[in-house]
C-alpha positions in Angstrom: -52.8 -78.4 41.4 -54.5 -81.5 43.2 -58.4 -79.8 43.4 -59.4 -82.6 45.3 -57.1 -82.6 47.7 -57.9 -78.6 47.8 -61.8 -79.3 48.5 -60.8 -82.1 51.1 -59.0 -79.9 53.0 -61.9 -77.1 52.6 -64.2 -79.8 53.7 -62.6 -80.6 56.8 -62.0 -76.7 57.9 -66.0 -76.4 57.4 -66.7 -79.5 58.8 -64.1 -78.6 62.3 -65.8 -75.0 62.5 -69.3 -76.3 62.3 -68.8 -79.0 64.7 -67.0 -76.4 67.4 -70.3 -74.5 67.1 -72.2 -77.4 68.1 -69.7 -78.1 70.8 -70.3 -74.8 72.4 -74.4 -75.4 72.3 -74.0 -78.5 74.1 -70.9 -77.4 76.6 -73.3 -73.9 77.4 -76.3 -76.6 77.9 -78.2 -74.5 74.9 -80.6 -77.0 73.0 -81.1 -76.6 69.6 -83.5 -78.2 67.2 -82.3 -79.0 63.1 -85.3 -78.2 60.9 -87.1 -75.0 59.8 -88.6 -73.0 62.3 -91.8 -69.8 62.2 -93.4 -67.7 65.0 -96.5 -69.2 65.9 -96.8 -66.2 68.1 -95.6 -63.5 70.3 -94.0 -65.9 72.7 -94.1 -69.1 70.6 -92.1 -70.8 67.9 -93.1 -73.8 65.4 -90.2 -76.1 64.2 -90.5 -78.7 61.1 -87.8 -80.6 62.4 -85.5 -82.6 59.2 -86.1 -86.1 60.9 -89.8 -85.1 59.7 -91.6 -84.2 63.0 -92.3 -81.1 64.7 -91.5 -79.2 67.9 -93.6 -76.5 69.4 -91.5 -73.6 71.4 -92.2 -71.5 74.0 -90.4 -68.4 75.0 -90.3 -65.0 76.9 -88.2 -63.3 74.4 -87.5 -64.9 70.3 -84.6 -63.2 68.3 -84.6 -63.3 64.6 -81.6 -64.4 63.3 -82.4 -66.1 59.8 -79.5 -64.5 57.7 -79.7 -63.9 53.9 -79.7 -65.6 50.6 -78.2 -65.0 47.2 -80.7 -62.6 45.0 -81.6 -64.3 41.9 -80.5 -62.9 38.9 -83.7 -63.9 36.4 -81.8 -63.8 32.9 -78.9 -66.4 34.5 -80.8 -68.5 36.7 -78.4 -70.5 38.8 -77.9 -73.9 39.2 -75.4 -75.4 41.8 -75.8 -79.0 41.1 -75.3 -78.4 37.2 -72.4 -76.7 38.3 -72.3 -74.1 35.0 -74.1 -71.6 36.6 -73.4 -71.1 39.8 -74.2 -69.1 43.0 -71.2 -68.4 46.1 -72.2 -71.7 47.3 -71.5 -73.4 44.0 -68.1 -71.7 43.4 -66.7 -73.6 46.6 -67.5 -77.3 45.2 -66.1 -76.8 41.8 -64.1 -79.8 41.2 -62.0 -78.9 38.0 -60.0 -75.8 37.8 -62.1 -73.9 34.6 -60.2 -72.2 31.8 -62.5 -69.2 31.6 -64.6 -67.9 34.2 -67.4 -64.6 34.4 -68.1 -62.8 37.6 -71.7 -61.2 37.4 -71.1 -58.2 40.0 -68.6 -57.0 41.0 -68.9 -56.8 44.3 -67.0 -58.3 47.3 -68.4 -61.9 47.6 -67.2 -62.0 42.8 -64.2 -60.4 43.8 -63.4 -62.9 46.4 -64.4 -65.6 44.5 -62.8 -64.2 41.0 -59.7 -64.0 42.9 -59.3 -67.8 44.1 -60.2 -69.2 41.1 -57.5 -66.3 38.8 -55.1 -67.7 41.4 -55.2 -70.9 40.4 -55.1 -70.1 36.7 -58.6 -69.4 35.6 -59.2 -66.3 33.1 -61.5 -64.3 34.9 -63.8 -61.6 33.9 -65.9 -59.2 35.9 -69.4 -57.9 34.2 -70.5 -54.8 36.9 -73.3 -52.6 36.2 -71.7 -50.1 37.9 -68.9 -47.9 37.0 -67.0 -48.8 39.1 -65.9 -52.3 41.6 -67.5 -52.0 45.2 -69.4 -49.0 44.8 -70.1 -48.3 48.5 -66.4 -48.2 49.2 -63.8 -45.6 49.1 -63.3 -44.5 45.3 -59.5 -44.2 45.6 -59.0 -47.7 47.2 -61.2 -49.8 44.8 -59.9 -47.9 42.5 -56.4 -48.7 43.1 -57.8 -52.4 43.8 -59.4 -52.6 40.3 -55.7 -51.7 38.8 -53.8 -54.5 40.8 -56.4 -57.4 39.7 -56.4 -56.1 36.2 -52.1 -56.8 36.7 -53.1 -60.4 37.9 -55.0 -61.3 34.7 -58.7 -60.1 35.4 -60.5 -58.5 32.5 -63.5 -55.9 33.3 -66.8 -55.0 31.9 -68.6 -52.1 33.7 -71.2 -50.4 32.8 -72.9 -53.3 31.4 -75.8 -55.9 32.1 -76.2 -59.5 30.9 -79.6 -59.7 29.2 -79.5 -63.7 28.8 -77.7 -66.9 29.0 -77.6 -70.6 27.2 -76.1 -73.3 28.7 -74.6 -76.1 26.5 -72.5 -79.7 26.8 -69.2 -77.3 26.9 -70.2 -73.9 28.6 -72.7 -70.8 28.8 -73.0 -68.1 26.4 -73.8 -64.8 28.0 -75.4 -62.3 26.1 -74.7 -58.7 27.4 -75.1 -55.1 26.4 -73.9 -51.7 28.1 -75.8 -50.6 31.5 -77.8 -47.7 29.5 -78.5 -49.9 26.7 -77.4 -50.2 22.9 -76.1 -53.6 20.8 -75.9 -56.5 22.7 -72.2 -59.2 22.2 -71.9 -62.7 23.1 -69.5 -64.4 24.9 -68.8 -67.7 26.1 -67.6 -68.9 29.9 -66.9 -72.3 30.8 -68.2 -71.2 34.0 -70.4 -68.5 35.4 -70.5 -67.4 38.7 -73.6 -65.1 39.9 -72.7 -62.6 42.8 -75.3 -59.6 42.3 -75.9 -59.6 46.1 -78.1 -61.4 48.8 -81.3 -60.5 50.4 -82.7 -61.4 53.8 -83.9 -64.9 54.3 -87.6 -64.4 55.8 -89.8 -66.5 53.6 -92.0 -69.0 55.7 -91.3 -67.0 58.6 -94.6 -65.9 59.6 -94.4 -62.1 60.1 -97.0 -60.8 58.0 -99.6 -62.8 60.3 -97.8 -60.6 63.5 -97.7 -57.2 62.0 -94.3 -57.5 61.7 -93.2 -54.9 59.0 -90.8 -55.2 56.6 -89.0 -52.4 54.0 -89.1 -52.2 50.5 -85.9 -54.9 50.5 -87.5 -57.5 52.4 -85.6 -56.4 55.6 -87.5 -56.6 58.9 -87.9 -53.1 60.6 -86.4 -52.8 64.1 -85.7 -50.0 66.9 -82.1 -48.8 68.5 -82.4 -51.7 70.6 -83.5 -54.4 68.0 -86.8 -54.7 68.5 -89.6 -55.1 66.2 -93.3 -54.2 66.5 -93.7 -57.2 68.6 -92.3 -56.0 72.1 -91.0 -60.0 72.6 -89.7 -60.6 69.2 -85.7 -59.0 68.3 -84.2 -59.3 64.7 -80.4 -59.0 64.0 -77.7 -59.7 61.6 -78.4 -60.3 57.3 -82.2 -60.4 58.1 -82.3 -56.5 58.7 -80.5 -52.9 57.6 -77.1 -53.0 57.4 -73.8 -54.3 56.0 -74.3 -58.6 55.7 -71.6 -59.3 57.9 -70.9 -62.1 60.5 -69.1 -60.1 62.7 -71.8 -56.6 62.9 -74.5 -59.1 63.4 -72.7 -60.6 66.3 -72.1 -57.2 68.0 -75.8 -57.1 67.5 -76.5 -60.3 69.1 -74.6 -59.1 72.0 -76.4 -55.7 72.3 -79.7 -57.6 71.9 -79.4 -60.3 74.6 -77.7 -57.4 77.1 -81.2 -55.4 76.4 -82.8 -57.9 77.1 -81.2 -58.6 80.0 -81.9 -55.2 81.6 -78.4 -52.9 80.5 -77.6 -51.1 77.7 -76.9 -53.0 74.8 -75.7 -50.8 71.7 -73.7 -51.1 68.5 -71.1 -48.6 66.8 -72.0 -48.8 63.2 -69.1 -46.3 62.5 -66.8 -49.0 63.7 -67.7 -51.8 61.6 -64.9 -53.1 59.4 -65.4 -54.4 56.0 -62.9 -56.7 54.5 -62.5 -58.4 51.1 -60.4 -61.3 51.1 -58.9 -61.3 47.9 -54.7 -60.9 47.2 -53.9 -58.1 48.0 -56.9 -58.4 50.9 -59.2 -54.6 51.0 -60.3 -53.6 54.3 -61.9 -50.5 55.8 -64.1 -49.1 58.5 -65.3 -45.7 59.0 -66.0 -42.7 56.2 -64.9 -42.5 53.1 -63.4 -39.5 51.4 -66.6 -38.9 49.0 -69.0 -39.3 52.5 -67.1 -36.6 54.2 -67.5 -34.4 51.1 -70.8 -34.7 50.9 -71.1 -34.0 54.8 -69.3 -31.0 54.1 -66.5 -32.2 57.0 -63.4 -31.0 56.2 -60.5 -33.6 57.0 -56.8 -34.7 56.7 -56.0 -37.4 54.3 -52.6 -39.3 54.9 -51.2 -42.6 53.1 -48.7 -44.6 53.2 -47.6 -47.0 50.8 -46.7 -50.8 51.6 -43.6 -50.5 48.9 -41.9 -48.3 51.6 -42.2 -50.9 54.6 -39.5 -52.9 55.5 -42.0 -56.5 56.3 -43.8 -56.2 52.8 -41.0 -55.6 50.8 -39.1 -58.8 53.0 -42.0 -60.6 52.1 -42.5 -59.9 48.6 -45.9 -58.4 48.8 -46.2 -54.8 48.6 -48.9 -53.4 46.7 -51.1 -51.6 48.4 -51.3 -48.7 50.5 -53.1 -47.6 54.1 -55.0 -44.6 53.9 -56.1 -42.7 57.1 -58.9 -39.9 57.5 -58.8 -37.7 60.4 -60.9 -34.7 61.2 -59.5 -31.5 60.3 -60.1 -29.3 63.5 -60.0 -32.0 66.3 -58.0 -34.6 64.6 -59.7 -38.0 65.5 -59.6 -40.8 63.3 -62.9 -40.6 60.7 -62.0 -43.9 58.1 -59.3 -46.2 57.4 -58.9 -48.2 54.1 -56.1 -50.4 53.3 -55.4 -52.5 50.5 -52.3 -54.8 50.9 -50.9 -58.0 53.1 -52.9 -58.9 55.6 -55.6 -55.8 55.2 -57.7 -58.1 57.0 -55.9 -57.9 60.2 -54.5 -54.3 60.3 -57.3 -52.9 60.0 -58.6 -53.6 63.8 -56.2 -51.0 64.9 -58.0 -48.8 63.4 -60.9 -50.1 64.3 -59.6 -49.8 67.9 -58.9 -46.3 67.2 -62.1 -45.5 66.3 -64.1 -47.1 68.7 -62.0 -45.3 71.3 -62.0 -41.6 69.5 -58.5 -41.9 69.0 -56.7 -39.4 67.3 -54.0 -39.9 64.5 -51.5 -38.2 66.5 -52.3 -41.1 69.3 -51.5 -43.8 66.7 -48.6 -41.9 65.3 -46.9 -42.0 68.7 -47.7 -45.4 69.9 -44.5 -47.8 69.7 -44.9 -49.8 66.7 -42.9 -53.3 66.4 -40.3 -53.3 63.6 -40.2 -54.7 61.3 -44.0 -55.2 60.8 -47.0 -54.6 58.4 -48.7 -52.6 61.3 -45.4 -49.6 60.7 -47.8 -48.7 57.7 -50.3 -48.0 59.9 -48.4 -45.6 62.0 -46.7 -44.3 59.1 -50.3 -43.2 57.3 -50.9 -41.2 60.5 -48.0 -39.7 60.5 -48.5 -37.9 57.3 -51.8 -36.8 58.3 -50.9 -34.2 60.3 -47.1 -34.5 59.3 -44.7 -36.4 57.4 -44.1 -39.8 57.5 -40.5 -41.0 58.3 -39.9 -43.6 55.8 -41.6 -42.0 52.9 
């Protein structure tokens, strides 16, 4: 494996995406300013430009789009440029492939990470605090996940915390002990990588000096319609509640600027997907079997496995399944959550379905193309409220 030819062509794929953005500014005449910018008021903005000198901003409406940043974990304090301990950032400029590598969290960003660097023949191992990988998802899928990366060569520690690390020439030791307490173990990692979450980025920002309130996790409080206690001043994406995804904090970008502009912007949380991009890739949107419990909605489960499709057998990648929630009195689609080949894509059907109130009848009888990945889909619907035909 030629991991410099690997980060040049990650390079370039940043570099081309970055550059488009900038493209877009200038082809939509947008100006934009490079430096680090804080509300100066209401209806103004102050920007420490990088050349070194600052810009003073004026506007009728500001929205808050500052993102996130990793959380610190304080007993392994990262390090990029070291390059032992290392945050999200850091994993993507490793330049040797490590022998041995820990995941702290085990949440999507690890797992995604984990599963790169397993790929290309790292020993990987995955301390969660948790019992269990992606807590927030559907207990059946991650469960089923966690058995397929344990095939691939991950170990897992859950239910335990890492109390402390030491870095030396060849390695950290990290020092760990279970979740609720009792003797602590040492191990050593050529690399560590530190995924324990991300929190919003607001420091510098000015918002105390506004009255603009923040919760308990540093996230700015808005309205329906994205607004904070400033009538002029909107916050979207990482920086407030919700899933840290690109994609729900462009749908609120869009519902923000079209309130703005006089109509009805508005956002369907229940149709925001969530994908991990691992091998197999996880993907879901909607309720999960244990929120529909705990709702006390009764529902109709139906799966389908990725063994019995003609495409992912053709292709050599089956594992997986698709799993499909429907209501159990009217029907419409509830949750989706599908682990196998391109999750990632399939799972805006669903998605589709769901933003539209399908039913899984409606899927069930819509023509799928054969053979394709999508059949599974169809096929999970199927045994909803029937039987599948292939299974």
């Amino acid at each position: 494996m030629d991991i410099d030819k690997m980060q040049e062509a990650k390079a370039k794929t940043v570099s081309g995406l970055t550059g488009g953005i900038e493209h877009l500014l200038k082809k939509h005449k947008v100006d934009y300013f490079k430096g680090k910018g804080s509300l100066s008021g209401p209806n103004g903005v102050s920007v420490a430009l990088n050349d070194g000198s600052a810009q003073s901003l004026d506007a009728k409406n500001i929205i808050l789009a500052t993102g996130s940043e990793v959380t610190p974990l304080p007993p392994v304090p990262v390090d990029n440029a070291a390059g032992k301990i290392v945050d999200s950032t850091g994993a993507l400029e490793i330049n040797k492939i490590p022998e041995t590598m820990a995941v702290v969290g085990g949440g999507v960003i690890g797992l995604e990470m984990g599963s790169v660097w397993s790929r290309l023949g790292t020993k990987v191992t995955v301390i969660e605090f948790m019992d269990r990988l992606c807590p927030a998802m559907d207990q059946e899928l991650t469960k089923k996940f966690q058995q397929t990366l344990k095939k691939q060569g991950f170990k897992f520690q859950l239910k335990t915390k890492v109390t402390k690390s030491v870095v030396g020439e060849d390695g950290v030791t990290l020092t760990t002990e279970a979740a609720a307490g009792g003797k602590e173990k040492e191990e050593k990692y050529d690399i560590v990588l530190v995924a324990t979450g991300r929190r919003p980025y607001t420091d510098g920002l000015g918002l105390e000096k506004l009255g603009i309130q923040t919760d308990k996790l540093g996230r700015i409080e808005v309205d329906e319609h994205f607004k904070t206690a400033i009538p002029s001043i909107y916050a979207i994406g990482d920086c407030i509640d919700g899933p840290m995804l690109a994609h729900k904090a462009e749908e609120e970008g869009i519902a923000a600027v079209e309130t703005i502009a006089g109509f009805a912007g508005h956002v369907n949380y229940d149709a925001i997907p969530g994908v991990i991009y691992t091998y197999p890739e996880v993907a879901a949107v909607g309720k999960t079997e244990e929120e529909l419990k705990e709702a006390g909605i009764e529902y109709t489960k139906g799966t389908f496995p990725f063994q019995a499709n003609s495409r992912a057998r053709a292709n050599g990648s089956s594992d997986g399944f698709v799993k499909v929630l429907a209501d159990k009195a009217t029907d419409r689609i509830l949750g989706v959550h599908i682990m196998g080949p391109n999750g990632g894509e399939m799972i805006a059907e669903g998605v589709l379905g769901m933003e539209y109130g399908a039913s899984s009848e409606d899927i069930a009888r819509t023509c799928h193309a054969h053979p394709t990945l999508s059949e599974a889909f169809k096929e999970a619907c199927m045994d909803t409220y029937d039987k599948p035909i292939h299974f």
